[in-house]
Every structure is written in structure tokens, then in C-alpha cells.
C-alpha positions as YAML, in Angstrom:
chain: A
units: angstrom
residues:
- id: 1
  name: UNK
  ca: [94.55, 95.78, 98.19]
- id: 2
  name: UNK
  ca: [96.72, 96.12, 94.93]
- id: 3
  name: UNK
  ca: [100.51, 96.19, 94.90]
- id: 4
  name: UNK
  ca: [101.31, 99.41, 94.96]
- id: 5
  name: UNK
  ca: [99.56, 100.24, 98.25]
- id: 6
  name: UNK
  ca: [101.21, 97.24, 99.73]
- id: 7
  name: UNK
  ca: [104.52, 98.49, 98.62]
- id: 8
  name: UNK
  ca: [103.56, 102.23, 100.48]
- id: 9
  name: UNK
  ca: [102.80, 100.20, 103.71]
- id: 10
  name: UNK
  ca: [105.66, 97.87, 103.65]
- id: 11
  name: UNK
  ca: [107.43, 101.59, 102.99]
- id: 12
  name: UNK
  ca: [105.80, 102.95, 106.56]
- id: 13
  name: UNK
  ca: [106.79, 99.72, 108.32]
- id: 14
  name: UNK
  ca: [110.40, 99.63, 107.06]
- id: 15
  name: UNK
  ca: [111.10, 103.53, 108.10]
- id: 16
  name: UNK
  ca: [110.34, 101.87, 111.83]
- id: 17
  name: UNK
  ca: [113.50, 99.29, 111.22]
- id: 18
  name: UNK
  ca: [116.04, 101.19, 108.69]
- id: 19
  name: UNK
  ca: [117.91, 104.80, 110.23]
- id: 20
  name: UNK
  ca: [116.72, 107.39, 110.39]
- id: 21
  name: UNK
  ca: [116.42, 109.13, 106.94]
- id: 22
  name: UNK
  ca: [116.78, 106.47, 104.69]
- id: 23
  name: UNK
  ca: [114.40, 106.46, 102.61]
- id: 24
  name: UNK
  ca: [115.17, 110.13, 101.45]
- id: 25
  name: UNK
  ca: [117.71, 108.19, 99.49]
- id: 26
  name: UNK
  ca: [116.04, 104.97, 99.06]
- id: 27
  name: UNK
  ca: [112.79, 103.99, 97.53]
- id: 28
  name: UNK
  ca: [111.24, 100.36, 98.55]
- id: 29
  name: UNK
  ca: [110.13, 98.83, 95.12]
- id: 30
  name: UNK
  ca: [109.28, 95.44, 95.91]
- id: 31
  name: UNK
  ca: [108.54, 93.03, 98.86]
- id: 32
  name: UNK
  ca: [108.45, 88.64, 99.42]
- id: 33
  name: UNK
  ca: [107.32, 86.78, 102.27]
- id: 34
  name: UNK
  ca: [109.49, 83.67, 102.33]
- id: 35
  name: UNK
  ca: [108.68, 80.79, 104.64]
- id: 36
  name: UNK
  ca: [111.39, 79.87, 107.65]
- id: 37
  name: UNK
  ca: [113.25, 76.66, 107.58]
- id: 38
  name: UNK
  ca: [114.23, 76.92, 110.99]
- id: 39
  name: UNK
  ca: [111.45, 75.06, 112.92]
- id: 40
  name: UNK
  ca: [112.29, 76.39, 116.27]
- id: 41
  name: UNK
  ca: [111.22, 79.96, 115.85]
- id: 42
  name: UNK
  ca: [107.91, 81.76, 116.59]
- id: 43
  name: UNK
  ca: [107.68, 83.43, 112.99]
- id: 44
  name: UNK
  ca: [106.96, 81.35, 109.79]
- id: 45
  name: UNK
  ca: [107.79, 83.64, 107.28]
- id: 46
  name: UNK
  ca: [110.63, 85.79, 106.31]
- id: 47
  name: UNK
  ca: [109.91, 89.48, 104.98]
- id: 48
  name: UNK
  ca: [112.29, 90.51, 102.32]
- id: 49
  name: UNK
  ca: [112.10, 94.31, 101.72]
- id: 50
  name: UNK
  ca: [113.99, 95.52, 98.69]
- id: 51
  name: UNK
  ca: [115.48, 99.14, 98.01]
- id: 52
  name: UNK
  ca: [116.49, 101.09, 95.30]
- id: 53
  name: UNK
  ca: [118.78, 104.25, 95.46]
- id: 54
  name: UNK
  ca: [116.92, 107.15, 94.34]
- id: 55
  name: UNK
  ca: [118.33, 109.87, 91.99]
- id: 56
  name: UNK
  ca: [118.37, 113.10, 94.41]
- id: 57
  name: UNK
  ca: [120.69, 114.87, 92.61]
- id: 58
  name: UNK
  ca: [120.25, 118.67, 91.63]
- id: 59
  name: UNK
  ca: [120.35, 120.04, 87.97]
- id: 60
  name: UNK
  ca: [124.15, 121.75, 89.19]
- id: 61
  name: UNK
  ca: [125.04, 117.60, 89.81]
- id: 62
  name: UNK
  ca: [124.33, 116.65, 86.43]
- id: 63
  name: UNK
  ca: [127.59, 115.64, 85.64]
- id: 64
  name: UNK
  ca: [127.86, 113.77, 89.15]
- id: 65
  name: UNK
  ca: [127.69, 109.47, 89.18]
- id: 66
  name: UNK
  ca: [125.99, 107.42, 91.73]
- id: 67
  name: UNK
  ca: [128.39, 106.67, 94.49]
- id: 68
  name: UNK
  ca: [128.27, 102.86, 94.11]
- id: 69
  name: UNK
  ca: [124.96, 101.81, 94.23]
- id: 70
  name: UNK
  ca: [123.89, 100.00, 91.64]
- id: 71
  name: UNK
  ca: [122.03, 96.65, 90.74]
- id: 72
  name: UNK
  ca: [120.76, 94.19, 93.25]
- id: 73
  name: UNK
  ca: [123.61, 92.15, 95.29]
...
């Protein structure tokens, strides 16, 4: 399975935990499993899901800017 289906299915997993509508504005573009320190949980690794804010605006918004958004925090 190559990267780019994993990043549609990670996509289809993450509409089940982000609201409703989401990713209308947000596109997942990439994805890390990161192992748990804590020792006293059932789960072993982490899933990181990262989002980018995608450019929905209409030719008559041209002029608009991005409300904020912007490089990874």
C-alpha cells in the first residue's frame, strides 16, 4: 500500500474524530505513529494526523488572505 492511499484512509478515519465538516477546509497531508511512553495504557502507539488549510476561496475572493492559518505550530 503506497503513501498516498494511506494518507486517503487515515483521511476516512479522521472525518470519524474531527467535526463535522472539517475537512471541506482541511486536507490531511501526512501521518506518524509514535510509540507511548506511558507504560500503563492499552495502546502502544500514538497516531499523529496532520492538516493543512485548504484554499476554498472563489475567483470574487482573490484579493481575500487566509484567516490565520498558516505553517505548522
Amino acid at each position: 500500500m503506497n503513501r498516498s492511499s494511506n494518507i486517503n484512509m487515515y483521511e476516512g478515519l479522521a472525518s470519524y474524530f474531527l467535526p463535522t465538516g472539517i475537512l471541506e477546509y482541511f486536507e490531511v497531508t501526512d501521518f506518524t505513529e509514535i510509540p507511548t511512553q506511558d507504560t500503563e495504557v492499552l495502546y502502544t502507539t500514538e497516531l499523529h494526523i496532520y492538516l493543512d488549510e485548504r484554499d476554498n476561496r472563489t475567483p470574487d475572493m482573490s484579493g481575500s488572505v487566509s484567516d490565520g492559518f498558516g505553517e505548522e505550530a
